[in-house]
PyMOL CGO cylinders between C-alpha atoms (Angstrom):
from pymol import cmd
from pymol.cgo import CYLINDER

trace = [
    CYLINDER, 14.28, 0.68, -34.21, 13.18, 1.90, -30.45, 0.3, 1, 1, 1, 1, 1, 1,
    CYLINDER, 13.18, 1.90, -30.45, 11.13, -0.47, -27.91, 0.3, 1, 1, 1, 1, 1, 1,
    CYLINDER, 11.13, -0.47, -27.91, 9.40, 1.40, -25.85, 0.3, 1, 1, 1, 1, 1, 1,
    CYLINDER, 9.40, 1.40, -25.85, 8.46, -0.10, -22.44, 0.3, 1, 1, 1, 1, 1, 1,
    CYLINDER, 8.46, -0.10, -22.44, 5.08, 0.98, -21.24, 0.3, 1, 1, 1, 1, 1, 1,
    CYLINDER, 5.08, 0.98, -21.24, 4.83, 2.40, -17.73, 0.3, 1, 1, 1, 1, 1, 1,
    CYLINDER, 4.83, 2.40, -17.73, 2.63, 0.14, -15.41, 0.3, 1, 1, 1, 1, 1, 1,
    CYLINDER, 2.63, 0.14, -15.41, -1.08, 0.17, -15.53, 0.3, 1, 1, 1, 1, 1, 1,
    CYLINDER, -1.08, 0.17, -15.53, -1.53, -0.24, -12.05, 0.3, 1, 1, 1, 1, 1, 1,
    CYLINDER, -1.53, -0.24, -12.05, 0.72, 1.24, -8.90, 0.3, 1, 1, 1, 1, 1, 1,
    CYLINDER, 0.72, 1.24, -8.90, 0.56, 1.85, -4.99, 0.3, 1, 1, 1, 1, 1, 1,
    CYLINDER, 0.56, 1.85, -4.99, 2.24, 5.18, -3.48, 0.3, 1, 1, 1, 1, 1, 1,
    CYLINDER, 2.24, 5.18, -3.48, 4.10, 4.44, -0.63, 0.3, 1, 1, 1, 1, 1, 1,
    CYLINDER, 4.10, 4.44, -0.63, 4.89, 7.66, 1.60, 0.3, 1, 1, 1, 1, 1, 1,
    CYLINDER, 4.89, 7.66, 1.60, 6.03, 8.49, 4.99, 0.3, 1, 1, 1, 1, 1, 1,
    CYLINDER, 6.03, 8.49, 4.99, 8.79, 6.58, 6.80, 0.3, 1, 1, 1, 1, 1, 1,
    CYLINDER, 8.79, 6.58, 6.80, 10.54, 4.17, 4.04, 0.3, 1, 1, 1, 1, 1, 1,
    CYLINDER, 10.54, 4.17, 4.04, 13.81, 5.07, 2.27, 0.3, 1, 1, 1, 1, 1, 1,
    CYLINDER, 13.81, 5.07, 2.27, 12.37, 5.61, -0.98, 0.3, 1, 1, 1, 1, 1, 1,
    CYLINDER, 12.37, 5.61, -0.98, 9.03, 7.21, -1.16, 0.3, 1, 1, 1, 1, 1, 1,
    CYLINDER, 9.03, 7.21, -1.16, 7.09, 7.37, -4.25, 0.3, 1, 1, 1, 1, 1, 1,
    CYLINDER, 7.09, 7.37, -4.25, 5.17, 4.73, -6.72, 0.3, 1, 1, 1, 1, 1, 1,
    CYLINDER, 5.17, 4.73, -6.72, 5.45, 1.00, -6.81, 0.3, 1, 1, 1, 1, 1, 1,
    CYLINDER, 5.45, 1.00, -6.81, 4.04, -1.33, -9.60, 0.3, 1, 1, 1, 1, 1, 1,
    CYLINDER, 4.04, -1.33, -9.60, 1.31, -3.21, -8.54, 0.3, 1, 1, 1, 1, 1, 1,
    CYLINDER, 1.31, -3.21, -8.54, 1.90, -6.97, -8.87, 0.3, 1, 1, 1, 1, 1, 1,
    CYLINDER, 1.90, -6.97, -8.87, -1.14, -9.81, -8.42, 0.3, 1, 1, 1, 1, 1, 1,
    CYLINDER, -1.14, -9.81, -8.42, -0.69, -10.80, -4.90, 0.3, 1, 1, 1, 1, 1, 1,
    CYLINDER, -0.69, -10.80, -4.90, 1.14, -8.08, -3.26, 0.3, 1, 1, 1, 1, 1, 1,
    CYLINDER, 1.14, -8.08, -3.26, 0.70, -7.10, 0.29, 0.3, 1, 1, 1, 1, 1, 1,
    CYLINDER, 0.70, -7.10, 0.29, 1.49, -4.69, 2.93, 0.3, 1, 1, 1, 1, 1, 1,
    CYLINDER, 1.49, -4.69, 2.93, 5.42, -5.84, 3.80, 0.3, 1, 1, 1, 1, 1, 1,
    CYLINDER, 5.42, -5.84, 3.80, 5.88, -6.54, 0.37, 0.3, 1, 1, 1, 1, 1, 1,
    CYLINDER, 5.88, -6.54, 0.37, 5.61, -2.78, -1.10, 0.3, 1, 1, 1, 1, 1, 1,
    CYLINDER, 5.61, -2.78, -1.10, 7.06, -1.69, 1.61, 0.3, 1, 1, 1, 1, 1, 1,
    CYLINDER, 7.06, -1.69, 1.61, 10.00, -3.87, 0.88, 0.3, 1, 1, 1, 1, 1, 1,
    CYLINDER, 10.00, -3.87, 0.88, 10.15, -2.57, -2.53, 0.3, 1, 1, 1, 1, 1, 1,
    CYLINDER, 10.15, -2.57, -2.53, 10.24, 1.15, -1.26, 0.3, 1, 1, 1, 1, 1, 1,
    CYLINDER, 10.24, 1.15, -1.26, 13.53, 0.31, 0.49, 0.3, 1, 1, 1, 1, 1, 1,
    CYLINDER, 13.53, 0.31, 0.49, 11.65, -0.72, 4.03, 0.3, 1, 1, 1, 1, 1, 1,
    CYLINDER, 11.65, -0.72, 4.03, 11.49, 1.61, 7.04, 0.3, 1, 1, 1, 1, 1, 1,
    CYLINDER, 11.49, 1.61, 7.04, 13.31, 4.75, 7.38, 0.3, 1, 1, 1, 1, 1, 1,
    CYLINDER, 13.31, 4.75, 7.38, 14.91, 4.92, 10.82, 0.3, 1, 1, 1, 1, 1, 1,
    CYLINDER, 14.91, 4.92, 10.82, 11.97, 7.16, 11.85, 0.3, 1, 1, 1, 1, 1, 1,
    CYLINDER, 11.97, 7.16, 11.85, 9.31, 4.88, 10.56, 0.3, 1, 1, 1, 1, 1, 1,
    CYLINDER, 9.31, 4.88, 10.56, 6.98, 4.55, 13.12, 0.3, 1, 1, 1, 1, 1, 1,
    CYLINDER, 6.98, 4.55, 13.12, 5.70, -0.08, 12.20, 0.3, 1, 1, 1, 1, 1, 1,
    CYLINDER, 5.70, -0.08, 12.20, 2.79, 0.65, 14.35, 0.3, 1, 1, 1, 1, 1, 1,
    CYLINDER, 2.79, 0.65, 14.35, 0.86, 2.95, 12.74, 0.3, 1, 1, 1, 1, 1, 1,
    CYLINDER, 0.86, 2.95, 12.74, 0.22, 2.64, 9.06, 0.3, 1, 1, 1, 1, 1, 1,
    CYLINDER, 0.22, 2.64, 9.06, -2.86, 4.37, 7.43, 0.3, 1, 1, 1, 1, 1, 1,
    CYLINDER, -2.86, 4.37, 7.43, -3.58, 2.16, 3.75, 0.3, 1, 1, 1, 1, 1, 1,
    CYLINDER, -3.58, 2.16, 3.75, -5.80, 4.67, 2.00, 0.3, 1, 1, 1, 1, 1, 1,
    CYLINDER, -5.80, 4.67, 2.00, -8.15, 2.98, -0.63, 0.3, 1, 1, 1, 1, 1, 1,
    CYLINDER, -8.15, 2.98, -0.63, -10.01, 5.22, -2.83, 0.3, 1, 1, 1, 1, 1, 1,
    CYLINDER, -10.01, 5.22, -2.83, -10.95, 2.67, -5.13, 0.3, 1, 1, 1, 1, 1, 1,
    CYLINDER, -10.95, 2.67, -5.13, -13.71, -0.02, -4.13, 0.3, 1, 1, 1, 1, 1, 1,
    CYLINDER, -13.71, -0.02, -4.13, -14.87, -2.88, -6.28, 0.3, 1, 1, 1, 1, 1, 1,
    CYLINDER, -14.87, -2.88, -6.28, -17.73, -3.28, -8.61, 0.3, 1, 1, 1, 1, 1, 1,
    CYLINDER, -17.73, -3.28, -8.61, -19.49, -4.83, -6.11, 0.3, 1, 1, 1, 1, 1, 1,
    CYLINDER, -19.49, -4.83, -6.11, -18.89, -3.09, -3.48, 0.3, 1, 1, 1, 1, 1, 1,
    CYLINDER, -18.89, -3.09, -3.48, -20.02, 0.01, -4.80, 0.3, 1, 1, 1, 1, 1, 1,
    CYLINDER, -20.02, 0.01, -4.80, -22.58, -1.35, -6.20, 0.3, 1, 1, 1, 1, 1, 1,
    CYLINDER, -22.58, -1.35, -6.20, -23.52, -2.35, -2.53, 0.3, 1, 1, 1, 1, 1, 1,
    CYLINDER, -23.52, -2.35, -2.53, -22.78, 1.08, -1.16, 0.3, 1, 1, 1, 1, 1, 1,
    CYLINDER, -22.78, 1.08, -1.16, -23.52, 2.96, -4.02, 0.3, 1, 1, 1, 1, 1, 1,
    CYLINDER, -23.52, 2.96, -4.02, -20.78, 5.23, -3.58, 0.3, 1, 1, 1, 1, 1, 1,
    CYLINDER, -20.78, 5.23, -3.58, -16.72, 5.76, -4.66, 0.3, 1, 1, 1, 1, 1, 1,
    CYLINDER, -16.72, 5.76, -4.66, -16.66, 6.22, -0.50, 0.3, 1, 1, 1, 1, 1, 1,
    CYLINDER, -16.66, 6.22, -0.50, -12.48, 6.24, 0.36, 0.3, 1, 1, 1, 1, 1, 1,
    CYLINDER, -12.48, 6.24, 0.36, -12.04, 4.00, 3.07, 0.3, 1, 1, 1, 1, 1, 1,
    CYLINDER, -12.04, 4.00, 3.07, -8.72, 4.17, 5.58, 0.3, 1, 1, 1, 1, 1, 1,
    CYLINDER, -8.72, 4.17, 5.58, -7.46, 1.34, 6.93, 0.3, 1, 1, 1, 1, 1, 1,
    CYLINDER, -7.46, 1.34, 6.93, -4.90, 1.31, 10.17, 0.3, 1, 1, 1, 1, 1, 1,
    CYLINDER, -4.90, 1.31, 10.17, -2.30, -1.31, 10.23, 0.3, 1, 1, 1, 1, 1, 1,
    CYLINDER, -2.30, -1.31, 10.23, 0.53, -2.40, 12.85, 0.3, 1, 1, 1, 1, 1, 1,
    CYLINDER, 0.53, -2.40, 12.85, 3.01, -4.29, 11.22, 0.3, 1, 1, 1, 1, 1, 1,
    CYLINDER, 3.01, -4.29, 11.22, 4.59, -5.10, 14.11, 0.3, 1, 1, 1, 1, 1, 1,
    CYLINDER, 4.59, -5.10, 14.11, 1.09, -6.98, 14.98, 0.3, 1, 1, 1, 1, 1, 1,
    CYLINDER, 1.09, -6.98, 14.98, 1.97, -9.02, 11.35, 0.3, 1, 1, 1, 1, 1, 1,
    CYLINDER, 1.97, -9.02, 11.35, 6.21, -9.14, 11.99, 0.3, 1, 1, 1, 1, 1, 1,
    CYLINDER, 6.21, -9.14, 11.99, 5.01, -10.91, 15.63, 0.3, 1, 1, 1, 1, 1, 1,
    CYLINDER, 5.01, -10.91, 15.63, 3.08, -13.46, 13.37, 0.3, 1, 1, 1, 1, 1, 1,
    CYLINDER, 3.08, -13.46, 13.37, -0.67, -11.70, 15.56, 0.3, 1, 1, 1, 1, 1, 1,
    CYLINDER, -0.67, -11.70, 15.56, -2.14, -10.72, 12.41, 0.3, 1, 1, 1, 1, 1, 1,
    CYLINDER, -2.14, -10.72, 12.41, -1.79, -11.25, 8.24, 0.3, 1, 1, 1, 1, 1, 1,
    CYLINDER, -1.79, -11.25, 8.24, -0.14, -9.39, 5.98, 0.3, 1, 1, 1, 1, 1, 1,
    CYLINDER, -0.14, -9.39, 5.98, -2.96, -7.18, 4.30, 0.3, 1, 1, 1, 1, 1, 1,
    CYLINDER, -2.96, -7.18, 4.30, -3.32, -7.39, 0.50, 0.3, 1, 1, 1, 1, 1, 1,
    CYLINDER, -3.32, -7.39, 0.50, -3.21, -4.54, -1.15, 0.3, 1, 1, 1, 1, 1, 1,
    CYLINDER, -3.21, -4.54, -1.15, -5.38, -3.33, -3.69, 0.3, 1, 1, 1, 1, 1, 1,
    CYLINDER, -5.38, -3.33, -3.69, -4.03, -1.06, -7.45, 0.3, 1, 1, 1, 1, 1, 1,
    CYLINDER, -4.03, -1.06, -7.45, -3.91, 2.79, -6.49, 0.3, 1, 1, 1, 1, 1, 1,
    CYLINDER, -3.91, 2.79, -6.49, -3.94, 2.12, -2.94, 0.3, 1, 1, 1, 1, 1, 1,
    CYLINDER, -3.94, 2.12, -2.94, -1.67, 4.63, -0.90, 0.3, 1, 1, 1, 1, 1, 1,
    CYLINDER, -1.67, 4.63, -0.90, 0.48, 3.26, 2.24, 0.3, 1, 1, 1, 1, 1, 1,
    CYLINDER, 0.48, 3.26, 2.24, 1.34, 5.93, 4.75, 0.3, 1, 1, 1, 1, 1, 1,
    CYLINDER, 1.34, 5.93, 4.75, 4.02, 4.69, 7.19, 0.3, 1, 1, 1, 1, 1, 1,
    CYLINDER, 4.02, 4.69, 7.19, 4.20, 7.41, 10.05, 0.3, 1, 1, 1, 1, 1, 1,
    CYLINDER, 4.20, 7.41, 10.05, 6.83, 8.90, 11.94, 0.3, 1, 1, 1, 1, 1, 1,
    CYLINDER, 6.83, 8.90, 11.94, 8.36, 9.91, 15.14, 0.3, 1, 1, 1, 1, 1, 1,
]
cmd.load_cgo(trace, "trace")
């Protein structure tokens, strides 16, 4: 007999300036640091102050409300959230983090 695992449903991408770029299962809960974490953290070159999340998927609701599949960008500091000046931003499945670099 063979068990098969499936491959997660849901996933961010995580590219840029972390060790190891490339797709992360989504878990309930997860947030900015946390991915990141699970990509190996910052590269040496990351550049923690500017981080583009780019969400192409909106809710029901929302677009419902905007009536479109609009992608939306989102530009994050996480030094702002390491320096405890702003929250650790939950992440959404299929999201992609971009950490930048020098």
């Amino acid at each position: 007999d063979r068990i098969v695992a499936p491959k997660p449903l849901f996933k961010i991408s995580i590219l840029g300036g972390v060790n190891k770029a490339g797709d992360v299962p989504y878990e309930s809960g997860m947030t900015l640091l946390k991915a990141i974490a699970q990509a190996g953290s910052f590269n040496d070159g990351a550049r923690r102050d500017r981080i583009k999340i780019i969400r192409k998927s909106l809710t029901k609701n929302e677009r419902a409300e905007k009536g479109t599949n609009k992608t939306i960008t989102l530009n994050v500091d996480a030094t702002a959230i390491f320096r405890g000046k702003a929250d650790d931003l939950a992440l959404r499945p299929g999201d992609t983090v971009y950490v930048s670099e020098w």
